[in-house]
N, C-alpha and C positions, 0 to 999 in steps of 0.2 A: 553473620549474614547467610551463608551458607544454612545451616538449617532452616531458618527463615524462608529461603530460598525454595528450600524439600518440601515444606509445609503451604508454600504459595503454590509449587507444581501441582501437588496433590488435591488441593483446594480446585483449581480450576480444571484437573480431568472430571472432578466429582462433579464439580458446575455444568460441563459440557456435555456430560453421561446424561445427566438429567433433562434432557432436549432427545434424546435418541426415541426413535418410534416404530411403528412395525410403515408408517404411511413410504413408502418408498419415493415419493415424489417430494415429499418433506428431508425426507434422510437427504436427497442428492446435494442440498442446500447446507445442512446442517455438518453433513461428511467433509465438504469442501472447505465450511470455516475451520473446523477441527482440523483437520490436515494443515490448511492457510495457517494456522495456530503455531502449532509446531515447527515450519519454518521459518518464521516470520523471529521465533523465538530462536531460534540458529543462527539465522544471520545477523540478528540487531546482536548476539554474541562475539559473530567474527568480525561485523565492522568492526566494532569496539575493543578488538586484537587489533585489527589493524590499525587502526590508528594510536595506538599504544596506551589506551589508556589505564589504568587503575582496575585490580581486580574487583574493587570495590567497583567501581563505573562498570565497568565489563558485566557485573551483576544486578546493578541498575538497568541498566542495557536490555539484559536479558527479561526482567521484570516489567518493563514495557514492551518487550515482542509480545513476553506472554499473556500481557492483558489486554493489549491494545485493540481486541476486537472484542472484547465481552459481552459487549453492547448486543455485537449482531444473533445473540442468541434470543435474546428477548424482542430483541426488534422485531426477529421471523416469527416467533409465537405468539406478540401480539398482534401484530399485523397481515404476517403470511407475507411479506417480502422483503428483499435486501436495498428496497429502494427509499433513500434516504427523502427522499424530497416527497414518498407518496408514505410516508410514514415521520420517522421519529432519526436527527442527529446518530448515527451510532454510537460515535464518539463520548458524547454528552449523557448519551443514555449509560455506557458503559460507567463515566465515571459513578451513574446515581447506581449502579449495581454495587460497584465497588463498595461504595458511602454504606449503602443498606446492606451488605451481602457477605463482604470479605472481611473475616474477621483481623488479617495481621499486616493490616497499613499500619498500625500504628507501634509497629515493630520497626519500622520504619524511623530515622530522625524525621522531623520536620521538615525540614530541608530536600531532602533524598526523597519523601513520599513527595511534593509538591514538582519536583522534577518532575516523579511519575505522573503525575496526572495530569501536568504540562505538555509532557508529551504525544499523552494518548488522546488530549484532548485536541489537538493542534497535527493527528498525524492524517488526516482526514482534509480539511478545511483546504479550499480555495488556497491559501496562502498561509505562512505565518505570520504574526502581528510587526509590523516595522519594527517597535521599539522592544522587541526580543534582543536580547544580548546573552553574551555569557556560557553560561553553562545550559541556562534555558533553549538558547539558538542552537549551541551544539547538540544536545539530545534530544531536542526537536527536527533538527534534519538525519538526524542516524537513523531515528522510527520509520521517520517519512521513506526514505532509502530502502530499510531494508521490509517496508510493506512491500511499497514498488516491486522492487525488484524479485519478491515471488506471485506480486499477481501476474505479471512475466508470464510465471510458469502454468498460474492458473489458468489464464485465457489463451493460452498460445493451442492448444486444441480445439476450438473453437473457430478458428481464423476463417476456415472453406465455408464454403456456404451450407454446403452438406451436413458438415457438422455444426456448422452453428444452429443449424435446423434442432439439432439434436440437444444441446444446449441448455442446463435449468433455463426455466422463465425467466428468473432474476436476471438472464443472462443475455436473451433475445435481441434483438432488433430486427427491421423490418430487415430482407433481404437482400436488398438495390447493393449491386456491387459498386455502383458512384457516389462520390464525396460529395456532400451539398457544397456549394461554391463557398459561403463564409467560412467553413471548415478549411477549404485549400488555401485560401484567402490570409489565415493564420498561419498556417504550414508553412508558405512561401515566406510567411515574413517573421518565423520563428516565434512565435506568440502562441499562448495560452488560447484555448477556444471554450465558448459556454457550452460545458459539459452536459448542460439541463436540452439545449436542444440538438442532443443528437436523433437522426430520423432514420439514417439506415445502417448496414455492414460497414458501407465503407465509413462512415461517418466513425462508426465505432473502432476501425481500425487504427482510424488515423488520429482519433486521438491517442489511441497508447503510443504513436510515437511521439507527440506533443507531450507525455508525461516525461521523455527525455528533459526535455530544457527545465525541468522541476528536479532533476537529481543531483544532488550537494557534492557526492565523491566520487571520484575518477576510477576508485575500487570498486561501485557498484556499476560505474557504466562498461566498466571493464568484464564484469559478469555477465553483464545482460549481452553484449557485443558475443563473449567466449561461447555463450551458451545457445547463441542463435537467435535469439527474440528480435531483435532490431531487424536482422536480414528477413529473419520469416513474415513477419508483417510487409517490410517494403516488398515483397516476391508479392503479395497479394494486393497492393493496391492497383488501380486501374490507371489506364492511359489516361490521365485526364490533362489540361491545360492548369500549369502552374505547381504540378506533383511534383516532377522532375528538379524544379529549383527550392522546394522546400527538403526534398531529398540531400541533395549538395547540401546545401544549408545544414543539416543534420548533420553530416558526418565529419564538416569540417569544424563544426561545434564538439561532434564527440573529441574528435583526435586533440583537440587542443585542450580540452577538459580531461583528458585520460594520460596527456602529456605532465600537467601540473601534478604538482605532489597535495597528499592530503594533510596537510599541517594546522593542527587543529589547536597548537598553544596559545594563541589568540582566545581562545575561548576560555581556558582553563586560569 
C-alpha cells in the first residue's frame, strides 16, 4: 500500500500543477484547494491515529483526504466557480475524474477502492444516507470531520467584514452583519439551516457554527475548540434576539460531545 500510496501523491500534485496559471484571481481559488488538499490529507491521517485504527485504514484514510476535493479543480475550470449549486456536485464530479483520470484505483481491493469513493462521495452531501452502517459510516464521518475541521481554518480570516470584503468571490456574501431570522431560528434550536439560502455575513457566519452539530468526534471538536474557530466566530456575531440561546446550546452540546470517548468498534 505504501508505494501505492507515493504514486497516488504524486499523481495528484501533477493533477493540481495542471490548473496553476499566471490569472492571479483564478490562482486565489485554485491555491486554497491545493493548500485545503494537503491538510485535509493530514488530518483524515491523524483522526484515523486516533481512533486506533489499522495502518492499513490510517492509509485508506489518508487516500480520501487526498482525493476528496478533485472535483473542485475541474469544477473551477469549467465553470469559474466553487459554487456547487451554480455548477456541477464536486463530489460526484470528483469521482468521474477519478473513473476517467487516475490510473491506480485499481490497486486498490475492491472493497478498499469502494470505501474510497464512498467517502468522497458522501463528504460533501447535506447528510449521509440512513442505511450507511459499518465501515461505510465510519469512513464517511472521519472525511466529513476532517474536511470541516480545516475549512475551520480556511474561512476563519474572512470572518470581519473588512476582510471578508477582501475574500475570493467563491467566498463573498453580501455584507449585513445580521442573521436572517430562520437562520437564528435553527441556531436556537440546534438544527441544520438551508445552506442554499444564505443572503449575508452573518448568515454565513452562523452557519459554520451549525456545521458543529454535523461533527462525528469529540477529537475534532476538541481541535476546532483548541484552535479558536468556535470562539472567533461567536466574538463576531451580532446582538441579535435568540443568538444568545443557540450560543448556550452550542457549548453545552460541545462539552458533552468532547466528554464521550471516540469508540469506533462498533463499526469495524
Amino acid at each position: 500500500m505504501k508505494e501505492l500510496l507515493k504514486k497516488m501523491h504524486t499523481w495528484m500534485d501533477d493533477y493540481m500543477n495542471r490548473f496553476v496559471t499566471d490569472d492571479e484571481e483564478v490562482m486565489q481559488g485554485i491555491r486554497i484547494k491545493m493548500i485545503h488538499t494537503g491538510y485535509v490529507t493530514a488530518i483524515a491521517r491523524d483522526l484515523a491515529q486516533h481512533l486506533g485504527l489499522s495502518e492499513h485504514d490510517t492509509e485508506l484514510a489518508e487516500i480520501m483526504g487526498l482525493f476528496h476535493d478533485v472535483g473542485r479543480f475541474r469544477q473551477y475550470s469549467i465553470y469559474k466557480t466553487f459554487n456547487d449549486s451554480q455548477s456541477e456536485d464536486h463530489a460526484d464530479l470528483g469521482l468521474k475524474v477519478l473513473a476517467e483520470e487516475m490510473p491506480y484505483m485499481d490497486g486498490l481491493s475492491a472493497m478498499d477502492a469502494d470505501l474510497v469513493r464512498y467517502a468522497i462521495k458522501y463528504h460533501n452531501k447535506k447528510e449521509i444516507p440512513a442505511e450507511a452502517s459499518g465501515r461505510y459510516l465510519l469512513f464517511a464521518k472521519l472525511l466529513r470531520d476532517a474536511d470541516k475541521l480545516d475549512i475551520y481554518r480556511v474561512l476563519s480570516p474572512f470572518l470581519d467584514a473588512e476582510n471578508a470584503d477582501k475574500a475570493p468571490k467563491f467566498m463573498k456574501a453580501k455584507t449585513s452583519e445580521l442573521i436572517s431570522p430562520e437562520f437564528v431560528q435553527a441556531f436556537a434550536a440546534g438544527e441544520q439551516a438551508d445552506y442554499r439560502k444564505l443572503k449575508t455575513l452573518g448568515d454565513r457566519r452562523l452557519v459554520r457554527l451549525l456545521w458543529v452539530y454535523d461533527v462525528n468526534f469529540g477529537w475534532t471538536l476538541k481541535k476546532m475548540v483548541e484552535r479558536g474557530y468556535i470562539q472567533k466566530i461567536i466574538d463576531h456575531l451580532p446582538e441579535q434576539e435568540g443568538v444568545q440561546v443557540g450560543i448556550d446550546r452550542l457549548w453545552a452540546y460541545i462539552e458533552k460531545k468532547c466528554a464521550a470517548s471516540d469508540d469506533v468498534s462498533a463499526y469495524l
